[in-house]
Backbone as a chain_set.jsonl record, in Angstrom:
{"seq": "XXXXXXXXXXXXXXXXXXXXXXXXXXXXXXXXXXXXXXXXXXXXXXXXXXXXXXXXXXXXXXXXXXXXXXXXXXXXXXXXXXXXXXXXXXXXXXXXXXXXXXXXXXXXXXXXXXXXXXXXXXXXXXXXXXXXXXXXXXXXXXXXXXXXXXXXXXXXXXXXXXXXXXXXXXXXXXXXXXXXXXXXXXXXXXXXXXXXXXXXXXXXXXXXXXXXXXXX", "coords": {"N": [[85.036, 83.534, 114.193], [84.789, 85.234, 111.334], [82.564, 86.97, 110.029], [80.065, 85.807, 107.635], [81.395, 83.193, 106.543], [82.217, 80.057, 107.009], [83.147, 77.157, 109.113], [85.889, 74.589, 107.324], [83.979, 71.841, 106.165], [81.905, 72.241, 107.694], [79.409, 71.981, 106.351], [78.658, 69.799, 104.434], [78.002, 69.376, 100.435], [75.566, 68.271, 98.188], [74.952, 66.819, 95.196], [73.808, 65.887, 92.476], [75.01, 64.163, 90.442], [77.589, 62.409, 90.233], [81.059, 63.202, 88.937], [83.857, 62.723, 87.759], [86.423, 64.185, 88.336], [87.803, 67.176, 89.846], [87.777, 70.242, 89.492], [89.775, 73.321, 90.443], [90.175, 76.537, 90.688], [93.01, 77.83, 91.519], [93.301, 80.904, 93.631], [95.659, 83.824, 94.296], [95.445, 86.245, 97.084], [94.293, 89.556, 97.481], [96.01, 92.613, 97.339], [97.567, 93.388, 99.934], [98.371, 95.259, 102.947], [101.219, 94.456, 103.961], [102.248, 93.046, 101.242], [101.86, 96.01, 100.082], [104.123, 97.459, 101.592], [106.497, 95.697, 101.207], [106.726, 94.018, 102.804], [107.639, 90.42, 104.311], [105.121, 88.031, 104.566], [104.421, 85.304, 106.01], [102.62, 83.729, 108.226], [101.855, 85.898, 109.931], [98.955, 88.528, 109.336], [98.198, 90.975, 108.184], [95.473, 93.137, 106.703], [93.774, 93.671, 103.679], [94.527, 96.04, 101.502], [93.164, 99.037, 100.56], [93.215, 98.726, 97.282], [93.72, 96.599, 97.218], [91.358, 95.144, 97.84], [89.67, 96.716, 95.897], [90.617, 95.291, 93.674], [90.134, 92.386, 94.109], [87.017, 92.843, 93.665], [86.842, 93.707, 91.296], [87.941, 91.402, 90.21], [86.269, 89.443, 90.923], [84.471, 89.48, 88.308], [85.338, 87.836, 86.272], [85.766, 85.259, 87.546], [84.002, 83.254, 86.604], [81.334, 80.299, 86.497], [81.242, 78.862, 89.505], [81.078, 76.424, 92.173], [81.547, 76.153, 94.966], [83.259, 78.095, 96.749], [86.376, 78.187, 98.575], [88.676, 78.939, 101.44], [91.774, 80.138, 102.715], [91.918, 80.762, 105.757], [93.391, 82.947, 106.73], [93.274, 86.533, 106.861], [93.534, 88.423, 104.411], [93.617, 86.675, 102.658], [90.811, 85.719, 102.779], [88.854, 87.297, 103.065], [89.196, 88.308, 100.289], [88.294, 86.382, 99.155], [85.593, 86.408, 100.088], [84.426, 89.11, 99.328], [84.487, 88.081, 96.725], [82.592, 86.393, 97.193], [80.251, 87.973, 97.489], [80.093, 88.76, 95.313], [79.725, 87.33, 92.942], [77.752, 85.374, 94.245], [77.949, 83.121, 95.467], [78.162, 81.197, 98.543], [78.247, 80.611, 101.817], [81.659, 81.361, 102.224], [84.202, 79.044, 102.578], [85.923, 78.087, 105.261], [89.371, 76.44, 105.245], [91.758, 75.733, 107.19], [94.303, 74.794, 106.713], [95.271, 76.007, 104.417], [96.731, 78.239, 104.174], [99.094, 80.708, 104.329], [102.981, 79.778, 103.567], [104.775, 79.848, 106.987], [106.898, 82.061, 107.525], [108.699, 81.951, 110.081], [111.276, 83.977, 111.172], [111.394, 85.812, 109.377], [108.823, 87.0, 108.945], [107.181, 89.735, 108.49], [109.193, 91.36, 108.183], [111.536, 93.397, 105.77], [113.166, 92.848, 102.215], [115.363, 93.906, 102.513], [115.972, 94.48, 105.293], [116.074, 91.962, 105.575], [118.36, 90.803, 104.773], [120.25, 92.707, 105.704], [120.199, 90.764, 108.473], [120.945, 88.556, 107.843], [122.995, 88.144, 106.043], [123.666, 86.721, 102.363], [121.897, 85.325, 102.136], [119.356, 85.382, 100.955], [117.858, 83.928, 98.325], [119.415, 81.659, 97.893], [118.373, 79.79, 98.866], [118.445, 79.655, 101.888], [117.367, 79.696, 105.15], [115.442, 81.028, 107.723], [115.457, 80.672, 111.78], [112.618, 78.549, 112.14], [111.066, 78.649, 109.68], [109.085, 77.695, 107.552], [109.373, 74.545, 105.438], [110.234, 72.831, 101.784], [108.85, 70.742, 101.706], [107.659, 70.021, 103.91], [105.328, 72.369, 103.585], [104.369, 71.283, 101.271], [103.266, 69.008, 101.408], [100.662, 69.702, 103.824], [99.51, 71.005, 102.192], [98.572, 69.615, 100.252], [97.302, 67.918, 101.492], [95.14, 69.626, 102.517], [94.046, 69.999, 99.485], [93.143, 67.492, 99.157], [91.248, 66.418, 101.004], [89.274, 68.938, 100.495], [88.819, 67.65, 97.678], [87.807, 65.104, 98.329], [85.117, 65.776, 99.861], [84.033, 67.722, 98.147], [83.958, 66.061, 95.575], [84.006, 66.512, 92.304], [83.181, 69.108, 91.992], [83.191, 72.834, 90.82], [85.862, 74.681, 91.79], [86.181, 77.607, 93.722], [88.989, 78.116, 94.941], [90.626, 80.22, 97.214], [93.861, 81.137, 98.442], [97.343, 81.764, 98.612], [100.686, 83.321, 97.697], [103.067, 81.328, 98.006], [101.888, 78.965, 98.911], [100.62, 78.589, 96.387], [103.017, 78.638, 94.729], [104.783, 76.664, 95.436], [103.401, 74.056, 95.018], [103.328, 74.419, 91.926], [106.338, 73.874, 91.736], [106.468, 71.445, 92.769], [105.359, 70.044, 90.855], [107.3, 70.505, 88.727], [107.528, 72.629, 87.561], [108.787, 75.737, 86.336], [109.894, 78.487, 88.188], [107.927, 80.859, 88.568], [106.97, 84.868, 90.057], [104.245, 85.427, 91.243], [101.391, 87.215, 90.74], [98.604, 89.673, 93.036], [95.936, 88.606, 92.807], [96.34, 86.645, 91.278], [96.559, 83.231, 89.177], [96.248, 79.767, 89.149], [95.083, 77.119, 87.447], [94.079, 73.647, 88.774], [93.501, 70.352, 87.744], [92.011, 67.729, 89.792], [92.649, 64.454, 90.361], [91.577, 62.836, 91.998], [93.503, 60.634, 92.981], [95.576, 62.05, 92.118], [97.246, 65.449, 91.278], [96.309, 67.464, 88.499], [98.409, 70.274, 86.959], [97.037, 72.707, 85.172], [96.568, 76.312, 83.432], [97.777, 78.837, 83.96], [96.783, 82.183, 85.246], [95.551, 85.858, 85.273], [93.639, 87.796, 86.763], [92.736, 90.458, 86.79], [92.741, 93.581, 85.443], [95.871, 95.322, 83.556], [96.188, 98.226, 84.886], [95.867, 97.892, 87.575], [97.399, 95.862, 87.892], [99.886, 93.786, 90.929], [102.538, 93.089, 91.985], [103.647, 91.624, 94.265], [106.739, 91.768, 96.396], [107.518, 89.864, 98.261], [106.453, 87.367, 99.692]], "CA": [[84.923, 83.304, 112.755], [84.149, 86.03, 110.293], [80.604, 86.964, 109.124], [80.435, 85.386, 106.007], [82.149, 82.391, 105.938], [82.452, 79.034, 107.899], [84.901, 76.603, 108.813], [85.608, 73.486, 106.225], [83.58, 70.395, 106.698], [80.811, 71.917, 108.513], [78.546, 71.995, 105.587], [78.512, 69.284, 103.085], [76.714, 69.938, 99.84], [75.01, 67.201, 97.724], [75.064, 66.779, 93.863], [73.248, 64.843, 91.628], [75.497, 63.874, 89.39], [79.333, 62.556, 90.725], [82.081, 63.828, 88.059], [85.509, 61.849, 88.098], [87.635, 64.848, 88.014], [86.858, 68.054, 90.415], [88.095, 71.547, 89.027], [89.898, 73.668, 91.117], [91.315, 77.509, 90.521], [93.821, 78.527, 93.294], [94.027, 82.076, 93.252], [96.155, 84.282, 95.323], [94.376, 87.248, 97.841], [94.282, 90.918, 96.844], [97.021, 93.422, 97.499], [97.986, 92.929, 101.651], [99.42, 96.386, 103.603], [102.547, 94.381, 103.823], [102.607, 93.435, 99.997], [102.441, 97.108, 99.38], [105.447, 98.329, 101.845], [107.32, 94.909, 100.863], [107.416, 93.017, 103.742], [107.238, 89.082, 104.136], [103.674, 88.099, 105.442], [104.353, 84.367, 106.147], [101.457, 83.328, 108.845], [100.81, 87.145, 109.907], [98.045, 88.419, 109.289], [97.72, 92.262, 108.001], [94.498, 93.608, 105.903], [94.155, 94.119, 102.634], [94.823, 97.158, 101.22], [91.934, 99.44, 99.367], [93.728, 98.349, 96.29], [93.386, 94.567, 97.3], [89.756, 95.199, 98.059], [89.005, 96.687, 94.126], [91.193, 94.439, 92.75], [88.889, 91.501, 94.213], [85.837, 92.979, 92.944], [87.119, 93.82, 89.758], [88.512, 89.638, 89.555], [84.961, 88.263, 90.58], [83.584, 89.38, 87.059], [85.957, 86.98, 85.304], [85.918, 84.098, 87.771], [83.252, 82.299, 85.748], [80.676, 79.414, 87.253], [81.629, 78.084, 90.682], [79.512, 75.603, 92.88], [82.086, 76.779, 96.272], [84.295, 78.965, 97.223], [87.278, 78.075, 99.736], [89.714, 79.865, 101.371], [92.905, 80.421, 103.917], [91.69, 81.141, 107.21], [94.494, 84.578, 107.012], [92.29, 87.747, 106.522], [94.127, 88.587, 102.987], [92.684, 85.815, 101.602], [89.264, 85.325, 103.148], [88.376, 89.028, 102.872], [89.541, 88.629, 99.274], [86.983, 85.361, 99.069], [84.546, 86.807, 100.568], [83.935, 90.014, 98.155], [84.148, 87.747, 95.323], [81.248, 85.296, 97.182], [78.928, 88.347, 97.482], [79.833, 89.539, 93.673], [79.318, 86.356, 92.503], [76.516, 84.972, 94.893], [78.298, 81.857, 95.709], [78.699, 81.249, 99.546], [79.311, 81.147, 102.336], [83.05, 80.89, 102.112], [84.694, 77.463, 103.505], [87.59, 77.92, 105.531], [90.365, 75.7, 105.214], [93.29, 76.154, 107.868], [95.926, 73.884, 105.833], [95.621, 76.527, 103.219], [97.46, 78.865, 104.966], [100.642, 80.822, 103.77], [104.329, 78.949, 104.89], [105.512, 80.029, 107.748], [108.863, 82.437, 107.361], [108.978, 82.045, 110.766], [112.0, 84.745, 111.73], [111.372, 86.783, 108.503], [107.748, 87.967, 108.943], [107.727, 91.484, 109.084], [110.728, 92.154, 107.789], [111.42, 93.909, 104.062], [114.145, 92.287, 101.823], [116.805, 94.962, 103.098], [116.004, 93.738, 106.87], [116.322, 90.702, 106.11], [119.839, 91.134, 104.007], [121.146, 93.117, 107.108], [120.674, 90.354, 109.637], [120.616, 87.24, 107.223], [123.458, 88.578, 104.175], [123.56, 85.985, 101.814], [120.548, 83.63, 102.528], [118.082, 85.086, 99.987], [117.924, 83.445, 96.708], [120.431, 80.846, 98.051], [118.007, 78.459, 100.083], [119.32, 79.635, 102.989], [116.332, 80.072, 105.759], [115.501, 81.452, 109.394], [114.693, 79.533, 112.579], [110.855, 78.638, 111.763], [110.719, 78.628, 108.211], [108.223, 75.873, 106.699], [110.696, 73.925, 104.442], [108.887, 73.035, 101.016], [108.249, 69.097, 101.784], [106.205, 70.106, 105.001], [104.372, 72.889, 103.179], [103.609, 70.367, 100.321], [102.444, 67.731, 102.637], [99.729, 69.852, 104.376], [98.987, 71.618, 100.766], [98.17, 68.427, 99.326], [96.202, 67.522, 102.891], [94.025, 70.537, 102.2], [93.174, 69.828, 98.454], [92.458, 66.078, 98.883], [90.44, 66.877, 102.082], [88.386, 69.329, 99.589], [88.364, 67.092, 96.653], [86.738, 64.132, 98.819], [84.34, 66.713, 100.415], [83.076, 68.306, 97.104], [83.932, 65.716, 94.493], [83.009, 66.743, 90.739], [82.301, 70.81, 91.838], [83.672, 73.514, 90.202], [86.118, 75.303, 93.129], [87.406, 78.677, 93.746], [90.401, 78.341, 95.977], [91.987, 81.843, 97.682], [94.956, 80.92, 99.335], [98.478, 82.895, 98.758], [101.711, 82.697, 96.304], [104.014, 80.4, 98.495], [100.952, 77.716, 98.339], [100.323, 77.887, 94.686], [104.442, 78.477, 94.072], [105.325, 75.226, 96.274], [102.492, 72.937, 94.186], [103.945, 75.02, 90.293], [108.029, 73.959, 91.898], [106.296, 70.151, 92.781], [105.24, 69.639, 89.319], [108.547, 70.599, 88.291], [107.528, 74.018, 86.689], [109.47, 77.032, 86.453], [109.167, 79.357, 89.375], [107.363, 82.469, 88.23], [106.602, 85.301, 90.872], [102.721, 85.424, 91.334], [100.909, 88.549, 91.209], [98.115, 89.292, 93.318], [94.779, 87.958, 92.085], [96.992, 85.703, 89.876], [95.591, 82.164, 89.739], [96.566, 78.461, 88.579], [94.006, 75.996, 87.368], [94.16, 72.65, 88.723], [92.419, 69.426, 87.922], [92.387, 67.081, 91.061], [92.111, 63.768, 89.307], [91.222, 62.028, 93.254], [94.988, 60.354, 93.13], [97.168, 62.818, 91.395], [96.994, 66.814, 90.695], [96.948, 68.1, 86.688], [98.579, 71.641, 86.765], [96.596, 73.6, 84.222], [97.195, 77.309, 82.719], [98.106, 80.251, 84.898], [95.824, 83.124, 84.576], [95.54, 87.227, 86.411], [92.23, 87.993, 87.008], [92.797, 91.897, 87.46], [93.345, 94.351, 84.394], [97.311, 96.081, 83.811], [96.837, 98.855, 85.788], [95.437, 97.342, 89.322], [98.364, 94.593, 88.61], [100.637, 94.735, 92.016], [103.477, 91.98, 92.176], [104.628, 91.649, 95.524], [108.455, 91.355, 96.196], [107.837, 89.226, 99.337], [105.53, 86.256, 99.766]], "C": [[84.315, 84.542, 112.089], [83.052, 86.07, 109.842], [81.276, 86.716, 107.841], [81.445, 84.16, 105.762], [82.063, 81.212, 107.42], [83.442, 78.17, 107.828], [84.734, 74.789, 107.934], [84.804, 72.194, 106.913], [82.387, 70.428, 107.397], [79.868, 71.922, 107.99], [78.182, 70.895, 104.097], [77.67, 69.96, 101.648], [76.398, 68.761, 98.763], [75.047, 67.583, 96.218], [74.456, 65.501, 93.05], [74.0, 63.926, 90.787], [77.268, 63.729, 89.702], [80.259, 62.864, 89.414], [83.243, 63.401, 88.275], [86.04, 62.708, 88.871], [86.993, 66.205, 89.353], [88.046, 69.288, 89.693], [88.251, 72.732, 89.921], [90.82, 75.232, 90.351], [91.346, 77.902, 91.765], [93.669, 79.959, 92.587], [94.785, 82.506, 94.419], [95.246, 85.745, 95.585], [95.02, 88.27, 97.1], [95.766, 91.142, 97.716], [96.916, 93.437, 98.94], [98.461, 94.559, 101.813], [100.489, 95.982, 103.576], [103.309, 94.362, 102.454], [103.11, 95.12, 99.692], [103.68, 97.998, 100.112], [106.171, 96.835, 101.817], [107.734, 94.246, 102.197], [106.75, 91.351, 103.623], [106.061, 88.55, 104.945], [104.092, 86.529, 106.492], [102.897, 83.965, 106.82], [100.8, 84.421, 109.452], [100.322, 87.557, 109.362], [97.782, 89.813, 109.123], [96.584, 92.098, 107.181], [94.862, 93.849, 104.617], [94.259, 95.869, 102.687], [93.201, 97.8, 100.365], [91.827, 99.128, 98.092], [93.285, 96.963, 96.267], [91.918, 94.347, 97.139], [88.926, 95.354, 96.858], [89.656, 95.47, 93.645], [90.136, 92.788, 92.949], [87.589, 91.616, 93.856], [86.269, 93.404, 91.691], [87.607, 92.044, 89.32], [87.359, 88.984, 89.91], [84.464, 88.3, 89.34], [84.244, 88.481, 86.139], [86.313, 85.362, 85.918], [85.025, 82.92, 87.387], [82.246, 81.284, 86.591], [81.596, 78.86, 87.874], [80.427, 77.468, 91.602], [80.582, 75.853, 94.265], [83.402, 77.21, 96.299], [84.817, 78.655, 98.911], [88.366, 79.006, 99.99], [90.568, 80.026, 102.679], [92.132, 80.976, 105.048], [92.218, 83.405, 107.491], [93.163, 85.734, 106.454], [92.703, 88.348, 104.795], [93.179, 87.963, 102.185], [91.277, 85.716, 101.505], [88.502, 86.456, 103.044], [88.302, 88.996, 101.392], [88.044, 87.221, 98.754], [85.379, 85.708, 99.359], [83.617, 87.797, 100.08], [83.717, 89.142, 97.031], [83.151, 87.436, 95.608], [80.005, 86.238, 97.001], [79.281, 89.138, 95.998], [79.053, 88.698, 93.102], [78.005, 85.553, 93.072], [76.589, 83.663, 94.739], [78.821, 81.559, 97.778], [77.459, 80.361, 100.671], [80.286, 80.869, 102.436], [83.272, 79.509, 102.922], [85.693, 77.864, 103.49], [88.052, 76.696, 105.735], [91.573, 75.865, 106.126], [94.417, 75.839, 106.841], [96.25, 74.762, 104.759], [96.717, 77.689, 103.654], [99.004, 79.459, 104.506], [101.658, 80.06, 104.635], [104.587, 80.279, 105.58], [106.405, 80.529, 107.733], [109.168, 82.48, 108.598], [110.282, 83.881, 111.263], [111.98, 86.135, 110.987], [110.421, 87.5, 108.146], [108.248, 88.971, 109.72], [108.774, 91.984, 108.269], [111.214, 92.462, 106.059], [113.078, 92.806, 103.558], [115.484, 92.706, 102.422], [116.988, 94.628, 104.61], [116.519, 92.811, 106.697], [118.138, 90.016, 105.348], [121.116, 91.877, 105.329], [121.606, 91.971, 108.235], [120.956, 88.82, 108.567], [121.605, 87.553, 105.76], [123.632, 87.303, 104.294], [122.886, 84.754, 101.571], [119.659, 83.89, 101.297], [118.691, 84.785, 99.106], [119.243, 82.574, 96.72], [119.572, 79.288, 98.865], [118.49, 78.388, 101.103], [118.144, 80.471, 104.352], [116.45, 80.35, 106.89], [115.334, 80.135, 110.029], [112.764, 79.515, 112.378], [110.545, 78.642, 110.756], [110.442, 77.587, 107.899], [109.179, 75.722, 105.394], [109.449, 73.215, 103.247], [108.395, 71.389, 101.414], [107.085, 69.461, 103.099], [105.011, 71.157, 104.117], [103.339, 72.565, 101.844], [102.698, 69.523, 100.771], [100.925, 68.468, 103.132], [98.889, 70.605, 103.159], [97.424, 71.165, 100.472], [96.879, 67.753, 100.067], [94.633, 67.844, 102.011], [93.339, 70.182, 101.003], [92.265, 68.537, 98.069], [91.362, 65.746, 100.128], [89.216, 67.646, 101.141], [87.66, 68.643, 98.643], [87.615, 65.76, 97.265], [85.216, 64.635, 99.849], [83.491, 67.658, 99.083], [83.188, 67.738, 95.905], [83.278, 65.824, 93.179], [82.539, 67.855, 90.907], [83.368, 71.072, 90.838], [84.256, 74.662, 91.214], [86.869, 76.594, 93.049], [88.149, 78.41, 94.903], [91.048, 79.756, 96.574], [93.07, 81.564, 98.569], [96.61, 81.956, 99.035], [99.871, 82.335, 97.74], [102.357, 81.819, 96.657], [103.046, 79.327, 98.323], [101.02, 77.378, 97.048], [102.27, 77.812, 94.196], [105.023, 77.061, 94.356], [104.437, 74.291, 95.127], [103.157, 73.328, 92.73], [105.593, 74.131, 90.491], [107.006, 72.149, 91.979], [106.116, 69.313, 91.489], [106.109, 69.655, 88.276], [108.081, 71.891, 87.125], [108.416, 74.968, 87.104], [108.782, 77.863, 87.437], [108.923, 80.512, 88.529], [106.976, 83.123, 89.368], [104.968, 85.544, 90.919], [102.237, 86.825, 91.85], [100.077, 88.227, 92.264], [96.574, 89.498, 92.3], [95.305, 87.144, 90.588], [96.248, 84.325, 89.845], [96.358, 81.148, 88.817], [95.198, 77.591, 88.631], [94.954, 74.732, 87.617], [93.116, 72.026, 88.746], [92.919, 68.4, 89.294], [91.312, 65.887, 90.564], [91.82, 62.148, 90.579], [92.991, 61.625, 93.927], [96.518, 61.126, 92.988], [96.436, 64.425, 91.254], [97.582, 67.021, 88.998], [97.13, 69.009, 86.908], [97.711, 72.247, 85.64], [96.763, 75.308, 83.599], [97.036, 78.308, 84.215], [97.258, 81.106, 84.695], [96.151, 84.599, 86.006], [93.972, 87.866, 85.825], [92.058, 89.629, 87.506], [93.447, 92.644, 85.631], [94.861, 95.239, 85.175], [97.304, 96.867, 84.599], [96.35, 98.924, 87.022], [96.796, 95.887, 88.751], [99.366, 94.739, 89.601], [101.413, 92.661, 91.72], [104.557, 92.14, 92.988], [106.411, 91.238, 95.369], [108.759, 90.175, 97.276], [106.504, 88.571, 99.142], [104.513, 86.5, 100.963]], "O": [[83.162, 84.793, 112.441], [82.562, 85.128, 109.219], [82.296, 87.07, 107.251], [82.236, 84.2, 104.82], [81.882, 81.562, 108.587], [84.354, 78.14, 107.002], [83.753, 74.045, 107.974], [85.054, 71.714, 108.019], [81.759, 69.432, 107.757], [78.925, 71.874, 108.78], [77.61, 71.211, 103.054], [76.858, 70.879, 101.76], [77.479, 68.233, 98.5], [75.188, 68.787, 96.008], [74.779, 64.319, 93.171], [73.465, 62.864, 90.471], [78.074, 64.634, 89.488], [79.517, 62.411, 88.542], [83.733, 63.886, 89.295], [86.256, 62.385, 90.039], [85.821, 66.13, 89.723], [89.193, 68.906, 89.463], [87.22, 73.296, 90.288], [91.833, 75.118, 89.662], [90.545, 78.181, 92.658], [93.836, 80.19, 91.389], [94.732, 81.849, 95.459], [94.559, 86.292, 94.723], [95.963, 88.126, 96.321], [96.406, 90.354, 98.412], [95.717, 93.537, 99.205], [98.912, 95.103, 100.805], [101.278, 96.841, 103.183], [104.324, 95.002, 102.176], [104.205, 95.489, 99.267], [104.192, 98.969, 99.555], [106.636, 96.777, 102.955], [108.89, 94.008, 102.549], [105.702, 91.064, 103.044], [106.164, 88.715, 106.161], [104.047, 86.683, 107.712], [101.965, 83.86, 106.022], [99.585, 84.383, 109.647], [100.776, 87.373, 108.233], [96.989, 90.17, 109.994], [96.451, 90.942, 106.777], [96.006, 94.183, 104.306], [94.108, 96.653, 103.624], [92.385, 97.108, 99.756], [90.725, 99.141, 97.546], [92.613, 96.38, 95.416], [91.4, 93.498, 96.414], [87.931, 94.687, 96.577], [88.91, 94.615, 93.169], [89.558, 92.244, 92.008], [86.933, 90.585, 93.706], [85.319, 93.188, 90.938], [87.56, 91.633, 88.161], [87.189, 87.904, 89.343], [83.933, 87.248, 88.983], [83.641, 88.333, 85.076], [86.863, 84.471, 85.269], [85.251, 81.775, 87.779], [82.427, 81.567, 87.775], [82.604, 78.391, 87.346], [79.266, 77.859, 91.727], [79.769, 75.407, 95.076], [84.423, 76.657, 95.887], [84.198, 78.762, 99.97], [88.914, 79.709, 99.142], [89.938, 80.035, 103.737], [91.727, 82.098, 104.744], [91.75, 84.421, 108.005], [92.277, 85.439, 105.652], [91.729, 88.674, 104.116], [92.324, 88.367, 101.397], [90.627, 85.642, 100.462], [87.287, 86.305, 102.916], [87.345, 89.641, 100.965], [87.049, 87.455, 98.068], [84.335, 85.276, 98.87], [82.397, 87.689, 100.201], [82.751, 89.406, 96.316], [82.268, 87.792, 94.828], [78.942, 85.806, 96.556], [78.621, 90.134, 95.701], [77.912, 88.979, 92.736], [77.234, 85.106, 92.223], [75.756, 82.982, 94.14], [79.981, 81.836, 98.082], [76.388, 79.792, 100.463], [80.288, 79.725, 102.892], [82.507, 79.072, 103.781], [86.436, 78.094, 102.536], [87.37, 75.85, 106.312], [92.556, 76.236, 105.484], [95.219, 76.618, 106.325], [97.274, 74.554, 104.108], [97.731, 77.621, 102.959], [99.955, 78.691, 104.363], [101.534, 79.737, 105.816], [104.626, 81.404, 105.082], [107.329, 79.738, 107.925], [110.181, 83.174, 108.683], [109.656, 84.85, 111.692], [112.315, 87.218, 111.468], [110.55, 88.43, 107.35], [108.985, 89.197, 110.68], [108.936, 93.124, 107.834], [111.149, 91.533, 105.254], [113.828, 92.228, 104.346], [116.434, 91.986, 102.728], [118.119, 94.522, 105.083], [117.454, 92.488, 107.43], [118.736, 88.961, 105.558], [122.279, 91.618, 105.64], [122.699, 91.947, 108.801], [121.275, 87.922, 109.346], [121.182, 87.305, 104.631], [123.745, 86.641, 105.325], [123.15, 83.667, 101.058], [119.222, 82.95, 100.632], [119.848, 85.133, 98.873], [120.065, 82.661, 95.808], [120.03, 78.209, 99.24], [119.001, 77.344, 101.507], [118.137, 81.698, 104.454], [117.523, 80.037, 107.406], [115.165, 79.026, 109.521], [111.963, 80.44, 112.509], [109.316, 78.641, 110.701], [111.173, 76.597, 107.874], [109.575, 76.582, 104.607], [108.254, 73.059, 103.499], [107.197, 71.179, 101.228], [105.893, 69.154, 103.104], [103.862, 70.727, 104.009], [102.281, 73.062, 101.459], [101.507, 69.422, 100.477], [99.941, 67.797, 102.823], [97.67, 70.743, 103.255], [96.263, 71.572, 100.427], [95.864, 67.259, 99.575], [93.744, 67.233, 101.418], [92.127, 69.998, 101.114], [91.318, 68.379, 97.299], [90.684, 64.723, 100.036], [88.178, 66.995, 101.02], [86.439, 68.709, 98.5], [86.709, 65.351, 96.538], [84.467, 63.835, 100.408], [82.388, 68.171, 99.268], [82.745, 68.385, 94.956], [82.179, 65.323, 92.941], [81.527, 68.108, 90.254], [84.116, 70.303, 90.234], [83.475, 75.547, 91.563], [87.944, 76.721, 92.463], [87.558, 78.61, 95.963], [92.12, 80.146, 96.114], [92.87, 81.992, 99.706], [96.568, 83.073, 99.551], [99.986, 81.23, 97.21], [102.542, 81.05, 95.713], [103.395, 78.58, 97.409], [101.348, 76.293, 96.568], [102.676, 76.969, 93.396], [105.669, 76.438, 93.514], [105.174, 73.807, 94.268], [103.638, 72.307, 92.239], [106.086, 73.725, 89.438], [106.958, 71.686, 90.839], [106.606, 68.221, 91.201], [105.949, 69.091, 87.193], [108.407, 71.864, 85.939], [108.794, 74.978, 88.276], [107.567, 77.997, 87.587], [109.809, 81.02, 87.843], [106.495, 82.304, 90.15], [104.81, 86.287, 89.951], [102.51, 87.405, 92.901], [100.18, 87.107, 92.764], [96.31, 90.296, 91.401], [94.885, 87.08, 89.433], [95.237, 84.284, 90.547], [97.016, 81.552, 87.858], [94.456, 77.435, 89.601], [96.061, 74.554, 87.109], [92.064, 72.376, 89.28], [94.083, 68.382, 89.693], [90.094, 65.919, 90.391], [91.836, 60.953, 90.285], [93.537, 62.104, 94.921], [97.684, 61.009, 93.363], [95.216, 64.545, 91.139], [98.684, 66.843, 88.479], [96.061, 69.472, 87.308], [98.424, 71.798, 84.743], [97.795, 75.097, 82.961], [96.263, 78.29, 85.172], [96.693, 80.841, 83.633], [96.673, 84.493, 87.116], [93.523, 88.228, 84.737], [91.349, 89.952, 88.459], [94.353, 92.202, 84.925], [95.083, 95.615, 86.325], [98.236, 96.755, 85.394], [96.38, 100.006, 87.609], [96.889, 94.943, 89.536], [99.986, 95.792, 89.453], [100.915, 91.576, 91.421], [105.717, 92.514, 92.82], [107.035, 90.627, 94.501], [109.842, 89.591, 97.318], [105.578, 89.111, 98.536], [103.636, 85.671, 101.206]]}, "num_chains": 1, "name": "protein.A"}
């Protein structure tokens, strides 16, 4: 396990005061080595980039009061959680496995043009490898993760770091328009115990640190 961070569940934390509703922003991790030469990360596991690394300390000064910070297990994310917790002086991180980018199974690693060589006509057709998390499973364990959280910190105020295929799969469930997700982009949700409220989109990084991967 990473200095700086533990794994979910092994820390409760107590509150005076229960709150119906709990308040959750997902964001997605800083700029990845693969983001910046365009390859698909799915469940591997490269570093951020030096870029990813400012860009996370430049997005803790606008992430506002939080009572815990969670986050993907993948180093992207938890690296990217982990600068904010010591900007902010909220911690130590809670890992979450379930948060976890999907799975491209056959297509990690591989840039759009790879994957056009061995795979023409699959992208942007719904047309997937062997191993690729399909979106009903990667909803299912999503949804795990946030209602696992929300009965574990009911009524906080949560930062989330998890990755764009997470927050894109929950934006496509709600029946929103797919938008591509920068990084340090973010979606507010309320998590109302039974049901999720989508709330406003937001990028937590000024114009010229914005990086908008081509691959998930």
């Amino acid at each position: 396990m990473p200095v700086g961070s533990e794994r979910f569940g092994s820390g409760p934390i107590g509150r005076s005061t229960v709150i119906a509703v709990t308040q959750m922003l997902l964001v997605r991790h800083g700029q990845s080595e693969w983001n910046a030469t365009g390859r698909w990360q799915g469940c591997a596991d490269p570093d951020l980039t030096d870029l990813g690394r400012q860009q996370a300390l430049h997005a803790a000064a606008r992430i506002g009061t939080v009572d815990i910070i969670v986050a993907s297990p993948l180093i992207r994310a938890l690296e990217t959680a982990q600068i904010i917790s010591a900007q902010i002086g909220v911690g130590p991180v809670v890992v979450e496995p379930d948060l976890a980018e999907r799975d491209a199974g056959e297509w990690e690693g591989l840039t759009r043009v790879e994957i056009e060589q061995q795979w023409p006509g699959h992208l942007g057709h719904d047309r997937w490898p062997p191993g690729y998390e399909g979106h009903d499973a990667l909803i299912a364990r999503t949804r795990t993760a946030l209602d696992r959280i929300e009965a574990a910190y009911r009524g906080a105020e949560l930062l989330v770091l998890t990755h764009g295929g997470v927050i894109g799969a929950l934006e496509r469930e709600a029946g929103l328009p797919w938008e591509r997700m920068p990084n340090l982009g973010a979606r507010r949700i309320t998590h109302h115990g039974d049901r999720l409220e989508m709330g406003e989109r937001l990028v937590l990084v000024d114009d010229d640190e914005l990086t908008i991967p081509t691959q998930i």
